[in-house]
N, C-alpha and C positions, 0 to 999 in steps of 0.2 A: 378117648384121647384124639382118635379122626376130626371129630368135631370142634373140640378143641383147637386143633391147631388150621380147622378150617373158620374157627371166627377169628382167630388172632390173623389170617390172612385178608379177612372181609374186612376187617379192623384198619388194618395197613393200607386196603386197596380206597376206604373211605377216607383216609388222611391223604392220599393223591386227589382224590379228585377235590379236595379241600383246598391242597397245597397248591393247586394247578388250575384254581379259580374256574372253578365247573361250573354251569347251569346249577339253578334248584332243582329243578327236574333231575340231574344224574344224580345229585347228592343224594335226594330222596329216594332214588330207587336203590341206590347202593346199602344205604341206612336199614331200609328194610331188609334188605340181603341178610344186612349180620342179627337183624335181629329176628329173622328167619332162625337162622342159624345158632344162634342164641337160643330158643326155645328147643332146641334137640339136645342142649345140654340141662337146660334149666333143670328138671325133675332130681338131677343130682346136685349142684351147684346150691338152689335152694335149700337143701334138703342137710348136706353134709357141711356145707362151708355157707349158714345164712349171712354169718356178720358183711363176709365179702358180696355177696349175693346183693345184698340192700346198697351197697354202693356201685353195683355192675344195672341192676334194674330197679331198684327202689323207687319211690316217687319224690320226686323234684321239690321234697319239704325237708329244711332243717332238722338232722337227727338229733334229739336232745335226749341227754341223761340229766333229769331234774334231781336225781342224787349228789350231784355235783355242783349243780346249776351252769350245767356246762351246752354248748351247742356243738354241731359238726356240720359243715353243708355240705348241700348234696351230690354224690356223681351218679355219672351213668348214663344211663340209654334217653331217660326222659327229662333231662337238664337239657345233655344234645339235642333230642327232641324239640325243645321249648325254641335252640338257636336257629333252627332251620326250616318249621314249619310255624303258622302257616304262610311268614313270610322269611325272608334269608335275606341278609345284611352280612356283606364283604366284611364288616368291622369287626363281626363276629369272629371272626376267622380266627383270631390267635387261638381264642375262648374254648372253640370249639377243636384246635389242636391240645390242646390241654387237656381236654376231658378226655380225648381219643388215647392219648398217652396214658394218662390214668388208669383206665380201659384196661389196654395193652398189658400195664402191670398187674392188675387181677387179674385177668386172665393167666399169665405168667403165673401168680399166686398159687392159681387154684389149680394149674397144669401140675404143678410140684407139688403140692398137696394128694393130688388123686395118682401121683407116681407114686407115693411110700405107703400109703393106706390100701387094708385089705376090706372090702365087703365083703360080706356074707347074704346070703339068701333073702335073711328074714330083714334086714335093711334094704335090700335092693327091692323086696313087692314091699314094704312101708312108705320106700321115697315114690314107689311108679304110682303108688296107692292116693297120697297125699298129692300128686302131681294130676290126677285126674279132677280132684275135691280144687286145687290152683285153677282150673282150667271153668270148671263151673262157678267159682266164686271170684275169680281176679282177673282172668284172658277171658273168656266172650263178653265181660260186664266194662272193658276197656278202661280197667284200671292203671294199667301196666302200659297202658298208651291214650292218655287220657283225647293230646289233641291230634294225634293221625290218626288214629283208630285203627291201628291195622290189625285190629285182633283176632277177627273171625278165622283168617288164613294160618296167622301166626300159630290158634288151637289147632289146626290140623298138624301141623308140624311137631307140635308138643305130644299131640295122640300117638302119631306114626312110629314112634322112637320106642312106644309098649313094644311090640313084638320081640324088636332086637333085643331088648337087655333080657327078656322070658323065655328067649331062644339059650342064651346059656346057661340058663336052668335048666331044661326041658324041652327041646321044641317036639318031641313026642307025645306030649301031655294034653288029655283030651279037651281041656278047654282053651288050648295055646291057638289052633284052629281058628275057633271060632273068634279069640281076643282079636289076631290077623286081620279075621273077616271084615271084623266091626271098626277095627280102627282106620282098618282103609274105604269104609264107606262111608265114618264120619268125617274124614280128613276128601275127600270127594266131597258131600256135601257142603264144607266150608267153603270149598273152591268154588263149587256150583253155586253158594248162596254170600257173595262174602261180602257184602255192603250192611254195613255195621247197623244201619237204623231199622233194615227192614229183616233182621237176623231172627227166625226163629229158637230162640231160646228156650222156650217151652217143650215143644218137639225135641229138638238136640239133645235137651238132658232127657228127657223121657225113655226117647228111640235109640239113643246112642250112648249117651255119657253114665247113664246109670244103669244099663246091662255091660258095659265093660268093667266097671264098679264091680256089680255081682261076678263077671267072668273073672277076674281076678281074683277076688276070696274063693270062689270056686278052684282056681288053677294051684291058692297057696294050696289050700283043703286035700288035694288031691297029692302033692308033692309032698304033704305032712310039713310046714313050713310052719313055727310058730311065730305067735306075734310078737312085736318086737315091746317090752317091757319099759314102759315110760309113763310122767304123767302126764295126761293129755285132758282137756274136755274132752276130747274126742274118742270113745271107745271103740279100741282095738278090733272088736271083734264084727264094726259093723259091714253091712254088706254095700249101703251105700251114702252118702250126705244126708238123708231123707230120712232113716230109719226112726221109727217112735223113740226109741233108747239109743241113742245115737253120741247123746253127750250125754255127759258124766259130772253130776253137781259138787262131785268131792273135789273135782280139780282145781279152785280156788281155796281149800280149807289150808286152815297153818298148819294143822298136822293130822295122824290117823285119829287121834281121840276125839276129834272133831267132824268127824262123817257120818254125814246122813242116817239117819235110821228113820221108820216109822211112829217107833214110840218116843222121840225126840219131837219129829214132827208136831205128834201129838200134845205132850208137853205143851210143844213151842204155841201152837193155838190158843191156848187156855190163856197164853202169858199176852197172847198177842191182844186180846180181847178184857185182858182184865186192869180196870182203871186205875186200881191201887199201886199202879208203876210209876205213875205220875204223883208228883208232892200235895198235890188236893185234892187226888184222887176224882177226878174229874174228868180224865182224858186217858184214851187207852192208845197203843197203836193204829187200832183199827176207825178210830176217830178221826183219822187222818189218809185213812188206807182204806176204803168200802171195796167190801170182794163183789158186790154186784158192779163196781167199777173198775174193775180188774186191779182193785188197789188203787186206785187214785180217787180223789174228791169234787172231781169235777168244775171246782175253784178255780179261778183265774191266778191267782198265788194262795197261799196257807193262809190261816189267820195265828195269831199268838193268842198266847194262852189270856191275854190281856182284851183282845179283839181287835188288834193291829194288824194290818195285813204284811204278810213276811212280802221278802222278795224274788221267791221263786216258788214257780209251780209243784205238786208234790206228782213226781213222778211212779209209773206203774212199778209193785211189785213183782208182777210176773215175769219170769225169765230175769231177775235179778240179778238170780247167782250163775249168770252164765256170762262173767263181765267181771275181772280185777281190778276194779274200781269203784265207788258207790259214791254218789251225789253229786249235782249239776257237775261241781268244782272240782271231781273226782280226789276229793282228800283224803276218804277212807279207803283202802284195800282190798276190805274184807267184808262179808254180811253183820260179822261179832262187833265189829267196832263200827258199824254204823249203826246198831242198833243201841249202842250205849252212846253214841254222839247227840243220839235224838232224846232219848231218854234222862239225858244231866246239861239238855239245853234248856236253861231257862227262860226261854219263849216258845218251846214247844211243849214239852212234860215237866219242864222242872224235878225230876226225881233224881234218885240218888242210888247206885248200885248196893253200895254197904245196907242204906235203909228196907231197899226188899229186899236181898239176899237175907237181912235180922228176918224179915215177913214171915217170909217162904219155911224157915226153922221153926217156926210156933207153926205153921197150916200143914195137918198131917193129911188134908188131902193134897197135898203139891207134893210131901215127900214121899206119899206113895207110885206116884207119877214118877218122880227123879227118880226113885231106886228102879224103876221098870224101866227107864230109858238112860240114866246112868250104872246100873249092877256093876260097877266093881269098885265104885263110892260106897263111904255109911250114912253117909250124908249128902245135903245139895250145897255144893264148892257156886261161890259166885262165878266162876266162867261157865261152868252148867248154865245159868241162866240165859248168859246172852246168843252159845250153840244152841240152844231149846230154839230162839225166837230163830234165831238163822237158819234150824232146819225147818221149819214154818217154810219161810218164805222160798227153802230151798223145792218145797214141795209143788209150789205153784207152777209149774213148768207142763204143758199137757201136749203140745202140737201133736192136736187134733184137728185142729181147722180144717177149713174147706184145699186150701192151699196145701195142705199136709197129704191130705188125702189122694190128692189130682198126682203131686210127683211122684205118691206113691202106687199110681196104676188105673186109679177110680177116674177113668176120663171124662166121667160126666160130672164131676165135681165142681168145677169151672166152665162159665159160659166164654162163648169167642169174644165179648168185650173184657171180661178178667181176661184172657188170655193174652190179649194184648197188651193190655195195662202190664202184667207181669215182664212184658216182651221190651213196654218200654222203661219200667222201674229197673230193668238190667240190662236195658241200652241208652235209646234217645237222652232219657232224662238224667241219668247216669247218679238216682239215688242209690245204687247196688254197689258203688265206689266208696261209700262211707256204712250204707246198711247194710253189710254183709250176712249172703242169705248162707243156712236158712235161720241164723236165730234173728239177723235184720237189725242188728247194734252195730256198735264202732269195734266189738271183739273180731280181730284180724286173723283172718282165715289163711294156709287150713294148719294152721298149729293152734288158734283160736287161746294163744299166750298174753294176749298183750290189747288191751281197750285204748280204744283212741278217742282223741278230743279232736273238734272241729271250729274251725272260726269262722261264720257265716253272716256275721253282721248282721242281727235281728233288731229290729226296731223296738222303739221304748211303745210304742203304739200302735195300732193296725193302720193307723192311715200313714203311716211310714215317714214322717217330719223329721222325726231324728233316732239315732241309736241307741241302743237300750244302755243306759251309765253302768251295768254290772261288767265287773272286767275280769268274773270268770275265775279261771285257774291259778291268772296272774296273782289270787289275794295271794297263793299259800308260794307261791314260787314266779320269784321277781324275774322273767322272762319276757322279754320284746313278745316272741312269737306267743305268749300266750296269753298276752291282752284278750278278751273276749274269747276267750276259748271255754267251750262245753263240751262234756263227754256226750257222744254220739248215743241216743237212747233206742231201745228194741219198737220197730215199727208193729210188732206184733200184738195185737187187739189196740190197734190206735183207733178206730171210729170209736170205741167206747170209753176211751180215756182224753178227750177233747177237755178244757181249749191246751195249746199246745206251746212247745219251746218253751225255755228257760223262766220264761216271765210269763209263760202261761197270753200273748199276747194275740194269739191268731184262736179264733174258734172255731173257723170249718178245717176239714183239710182241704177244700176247694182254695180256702187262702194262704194255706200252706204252699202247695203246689204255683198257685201265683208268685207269691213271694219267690221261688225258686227257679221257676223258668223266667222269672225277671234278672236271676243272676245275682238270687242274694242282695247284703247291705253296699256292696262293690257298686251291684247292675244298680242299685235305686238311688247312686249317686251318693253314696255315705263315703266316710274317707275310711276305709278299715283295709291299710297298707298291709297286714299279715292277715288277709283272709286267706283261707283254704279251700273254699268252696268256690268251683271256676266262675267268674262271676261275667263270662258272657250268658248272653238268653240262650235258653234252652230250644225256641221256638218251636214248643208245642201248640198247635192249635187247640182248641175248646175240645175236638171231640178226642184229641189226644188226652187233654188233660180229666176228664171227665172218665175214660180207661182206666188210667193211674187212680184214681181216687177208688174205680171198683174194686179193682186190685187189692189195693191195701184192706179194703172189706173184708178177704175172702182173708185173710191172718185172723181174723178173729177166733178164739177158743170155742169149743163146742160146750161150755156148760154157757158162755154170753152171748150164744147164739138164739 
């Protein structure tokens, strides 16, 4: 509550210097104050009250519920943001008294909110818990301040606040000590290092960010603290963002009778590979999906079953299921109904769920299979079939990489040019704002609830003449903002699933990486008025960009290695 009523003061004192026609320079330092100050509450604010959270710090893009087809715009920290930096126009001034008042009243909100509500234990190390995982995936990667950047300093401030809430648990507890230690010398090294381009990110979480991770599951462990009971990707029980088992592939299923198994998997294989799903029996899944390409076909776009080339590229299956959305246009939900979208399209498989579900009842080697991966059937039900292929694909998931390996301790895993690369894929270049690590999709960390779409204005061609005519999202949901909109896909084993983007129109990532430090379809002079992607230049140099490219190497899987 201190804190509280010490930003609703910072709050107040940024509306004076507003009202009272201040310098940029005072506005900018006061700005930062609250949202210093801001970050010492955020771990709860986020955490117990997000709805209000996204309008207090959210990013400066149209909240939309497409259930509705409705929109909300945005407030908060980085609208103000946008009125102030990195130029400030007096005109502003109502604008930005408006938002401040806004402000004021969430805060208000959430003060009388955390007055009638009781925590308990096992909430308070869930939210400090999840608030470490914000700090590594949304504060150093300057999501949450896209154009000041003051995020380096801001994470120290976010760290520091560990102790105090662990302090009225236990501060006798033998890893409460050490939590102290650590968080006041990562919050000193932000201070000491806080220039957001040259930010060791690699180091930090290594040295810092992922032994207070561990010191905390230590500290619950010791307290006897259980975990708090939710659905999450994210499992409960791990020790840090890095962990091999870290996420949880049931977290997008529709229900329990749908979760993972191995002999589903297995199943799901057989089904994935076998051509008779298709109406001419001519095309199977995997005709479209090669595992030696990590699931993709290495096509510029698909072709139809006719020999037509479709209009977009076929994206990896790996890490698939770690994402509440499936295909470019994110229309499906689920892995079950994308695999029946594909299957009763006729330009891809033309088949028909009824006609192999009849199959599958005459082949008693498939319903020896079913009854071993469905037992408490007597038979194989047509949704059997389509969970069979989704735990397939929920299988592909391995992070084993080189990258996997390096955050997990093996420091020679990565050379000092990945190491950079990494430093700038979650700074300078600021691909860590839409790829969030470590699954590196549009799936939004760290509740990893919710897959985003991006609008970055890709070109119809690599020589960049004009915009690619697909409009995306907008087919299935008439929305302004989501002209040209795409789900943000997993950069994980991207050198082996080339050429890239929606239309499959870039073939290195050397041209990916141009295309982006040019500032997207914005920077190359295309008109795409709701891009999302900041479409100033990144001004990476060559031997920057040539980092970033190694980077992205080191994601690759260890069997396409």
């Amino acid at each position: 509550m201190i804190y509280l009523n010490k930003l609703n003061n910072e709050i107040i004192e940024l509306e004076k210097f507003v009202n009272n026609n201040s310098s940029q320079k005072e506005i900018l330092e006061q700005f930062k104050k609250c949202r210093l100050t801001y970050k010492k509450v955020e771990w709860a604010i986020e955490y117990f009250i997000p709805d209000t959270a996204r309008f207090m710090n959210g990013p400066a893009l149209d909240e939309m519920e497409l259930e509705e087809n409705k929109s909300f715009e945005p407030h908060g920290f980085q609208v103000i943001e946008e009125m102030i930096y990195p130029e400030y126009s007096i005109e502003n001034k109502k604008d930005i008294i408006r938002e401040l008042r806004i402000f004021q009243s969430n805060v208000k909100q959430v003060t009388s909110t955390f007055e009638v509500i009781t925590i308990s234990d096992d909430y308070v190390l869930d939210a400090i818990e999840q608030n470490v995982f914000r700090v590594i995936t949304l504060g150093i990667t300057g999501f949450d301040s896209p154009i000041l950047q003051s995020s380096i300093l801001e994470a120290g401030e976010s760290l520091i606040v560990i102790p105090e809430s662990l302090e009225k648990i236990n501060s006798n507890n033998k890893s409460f000590s050490e939590i102290k230690k650590l968080t006041q010398k990562a919050k000193n090294y932000c201070s000491e290092n806080n220039n957001f381009n040259s930010f060791n990110r690699a180091f930090f979480i290594t040295e810092y960010l992922n032994p207070i991770s561990k010191k905390i599951k230590a500290f619950q462990k010791e307290e006897n603290i259980k975990n708090v009971k939710k659905t999450s990707p994210l499992n409960a029980t791990v020790e840090t963002l890095f962990d091999k088992n870290a996420f949880d592939v049931n977290a997008f299923v529709v229900s329990n009778d749908y979760n993972f198994t191995a002999d589903k998997a297995t199943l799901g294989e057989k089904l994935f590979y076998d051509k008779s799903l298709s109406k001419n029996n001519n095309r199977s899944c995997a005709s479209c999906h090669h595992p030696e390409k990590a699931f993709t076909d290495g096509l510029k776009t698909n072709l139809s079953l006719t020999g037509i080339n479709l209009a977009r590229n076929t994206p990896t299956l790996t890490y698939a299921s770690l994402q509440n959305a499936q295909f470019w246009d994110m229309r499906q939900l689920d892995l079950e109904k994308q695999s029946v979208d594909v299957i009763q399209n006729k330009d891809e498989m033309h088949g028909s769920m009824e006609s192999i579900h009849a199959k599958i009842l005459l082949d008693q080697d498939y319903i020896k299979l079913f009854q071993k991966a469905f037992p408490k059937t007597t038979k194989p039900e047509a949704w059997q079939i389509q969970n069979a292929i989704a735990s397939y694909v929920r299988s592909l998931n391995s992070f084993d990489s080189r990258f996997d390996l390096y955050m997990r301790g093996e420091k020679n895993a990565l050379n000092n040019e990945e190491i950079e690369g990494m430093n700038l894929f979650m700074g300078k270049a600021k691909c860590a704002t839409c790829h969030f690590t470590p699954l590196f999709n549009g799936t939004v960390p760290p509740n990893y609830s919710k897959t985003e779409h991006e609008v970055i204005g890709t070109p119809a061609e690599a020589n960049g003449k004009k915009l690619s005519p697909d409009s995306g999202r907008y087919l299935y949901n008439k929305m302004p903002q989501l002209i040209g909109a795409f789900k943000t896909p997993t950069v994980r084993n991207i050198a082996i699933t080339a050429p890239y983007m929606h239309n499959g129109v870039f073939k290195t990532l050397e041209e990916v990486v141009d295309f982006y430090n040019k500032g997207g379809g914005k920077g190359l002079g295309y008109d795409v008025e709701n891009q999302t992607l900041p479409f100033d230049e990144l001004k990476l140099n060559k031997k920057e960009e040539k980092a970033l490219v190694a980077f992205m190497k080191t994601l690759t899987d260890k069997r396409y290695q």
